[in-house]
N, C-alpha and C positions, 0 to 999 in steps of 0.2 A: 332294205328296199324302202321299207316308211322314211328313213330319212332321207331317202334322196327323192321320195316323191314331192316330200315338205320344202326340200331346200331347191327344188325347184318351181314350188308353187311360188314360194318368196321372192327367187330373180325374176319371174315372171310378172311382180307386180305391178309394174311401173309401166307397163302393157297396156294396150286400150282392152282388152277381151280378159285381163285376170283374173283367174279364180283366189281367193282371198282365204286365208286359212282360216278356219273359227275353233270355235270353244272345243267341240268335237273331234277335229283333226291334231288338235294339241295335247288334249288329254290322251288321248290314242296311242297320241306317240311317245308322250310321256309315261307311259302303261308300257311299250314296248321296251324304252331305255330302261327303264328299271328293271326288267325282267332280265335286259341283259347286262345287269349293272354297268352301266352307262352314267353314273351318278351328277357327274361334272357339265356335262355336257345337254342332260335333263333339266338342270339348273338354268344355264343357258337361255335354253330354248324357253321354261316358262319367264326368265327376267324379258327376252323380248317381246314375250307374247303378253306380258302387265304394261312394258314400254308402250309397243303397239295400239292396245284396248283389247287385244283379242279377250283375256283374261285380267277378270276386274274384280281380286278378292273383298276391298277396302268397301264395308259400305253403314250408313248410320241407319241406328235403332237406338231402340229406346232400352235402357239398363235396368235394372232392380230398381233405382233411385226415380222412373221415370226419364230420365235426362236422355237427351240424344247422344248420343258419343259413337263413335268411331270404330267399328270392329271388323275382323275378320270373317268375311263368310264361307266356309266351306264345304257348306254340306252339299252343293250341286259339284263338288270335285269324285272325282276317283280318287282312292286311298293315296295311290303315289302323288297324282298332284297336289293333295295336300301335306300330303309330307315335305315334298319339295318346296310349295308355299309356307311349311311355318321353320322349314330349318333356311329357308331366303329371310325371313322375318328378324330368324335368330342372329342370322350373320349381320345385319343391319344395324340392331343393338349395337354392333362392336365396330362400326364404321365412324370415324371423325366426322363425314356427313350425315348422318342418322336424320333420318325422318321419322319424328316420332308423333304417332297417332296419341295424342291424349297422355294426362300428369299419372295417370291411374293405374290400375291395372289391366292388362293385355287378354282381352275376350275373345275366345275362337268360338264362331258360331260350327256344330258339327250336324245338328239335327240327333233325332232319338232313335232312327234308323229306322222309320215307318213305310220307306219303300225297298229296305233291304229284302231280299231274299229270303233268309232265312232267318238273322240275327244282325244287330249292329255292326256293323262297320266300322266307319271310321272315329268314333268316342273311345272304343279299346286299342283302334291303332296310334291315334294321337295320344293317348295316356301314355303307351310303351313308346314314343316315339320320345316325349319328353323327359321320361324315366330314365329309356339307355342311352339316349345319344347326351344327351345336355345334363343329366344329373340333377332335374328338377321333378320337384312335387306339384303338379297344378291339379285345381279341385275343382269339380263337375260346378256348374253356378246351383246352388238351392234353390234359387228363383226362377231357373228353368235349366232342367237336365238335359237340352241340347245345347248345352255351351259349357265351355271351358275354360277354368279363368287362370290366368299365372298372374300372380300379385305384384303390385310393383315392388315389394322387396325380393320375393324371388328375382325378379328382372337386375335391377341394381346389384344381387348377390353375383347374379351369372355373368356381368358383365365386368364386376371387379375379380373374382373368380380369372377368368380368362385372359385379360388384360395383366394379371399378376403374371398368369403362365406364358404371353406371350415374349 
């Protein structure tokens, strides 16, 4: 039912009276695909909702070094959006058109879980998330323990890695 309320908000856009989906409505629904693993399809729905503007991980801060650079933010997602955010990210690395954010290493902002419930969130699922699915090691930053860095030779490893097996 959420997704036919979504895919009807959408042809309804071009409407003078549309209601326009937001951040809210996409994570929601992204929360429900996954539950019912729906994986492909979750995928989907957030690549148009970054297309869009609805969803706008990419944003600059400043690094350990001071510098502005380029990173991920995801600590205003739900777990599944950002799981789906950083395995979009991952699949990107292995596209011939690759948009790449910056020469360096690849920053997920996650937060230190200060308005969780009860315990962090997403720092332990993004760890497990890069550990099982991709086969990589990425390490909390030292400079601030709500971010998460995958090196850029981890990245170059993953993406020769794959590229070998494809």
């Amino acid at each position: 039912e959420a997704l036919q309320l979504y895919e009807s908000i959408r042809s309804a856009q071009n409407t003078k009276n549309a209601v326009m989906p937001n951040f809210i409505t996409v994570s929601s629904l992204l929360i429900a695909l996954e539950k019912a693993n729906q994986l492909e399809l979750a995928e989907s729905i957030y690549t148009d909702a970054v297309r869009d503007g609805v969803v706008s991980p990419w944003k600059r801060r400043r690094d350990y070094d001071g510098k502005l650079r380029i990173m991920m933010d995801l600590h205003q997602f739900s777990a599944p959006m950002a799981k789906i955010a950083i395995r979009s990210y991952m699949d990107s690395l292995l596209s011939p058109r690759r948009k790449v954010y910056g020469k360096g290493d690849a920053v997920f902002i996650v937060g230190k879980g200060k308005r969780s419930e009860e315990r962090p969130v997403l720092m332990p699922t993004i760890l497990r998330l890069f550990r099982e699915e991709f086969d990589i090691d990425v390490t909390v930053d030292t400079s601030n323990t709500g971010r998460v860095r995958l090196s850029k030779e981890s990245i170059e490893s993953f993406i020769k890695r794959k590229k070998w097996n494809a």
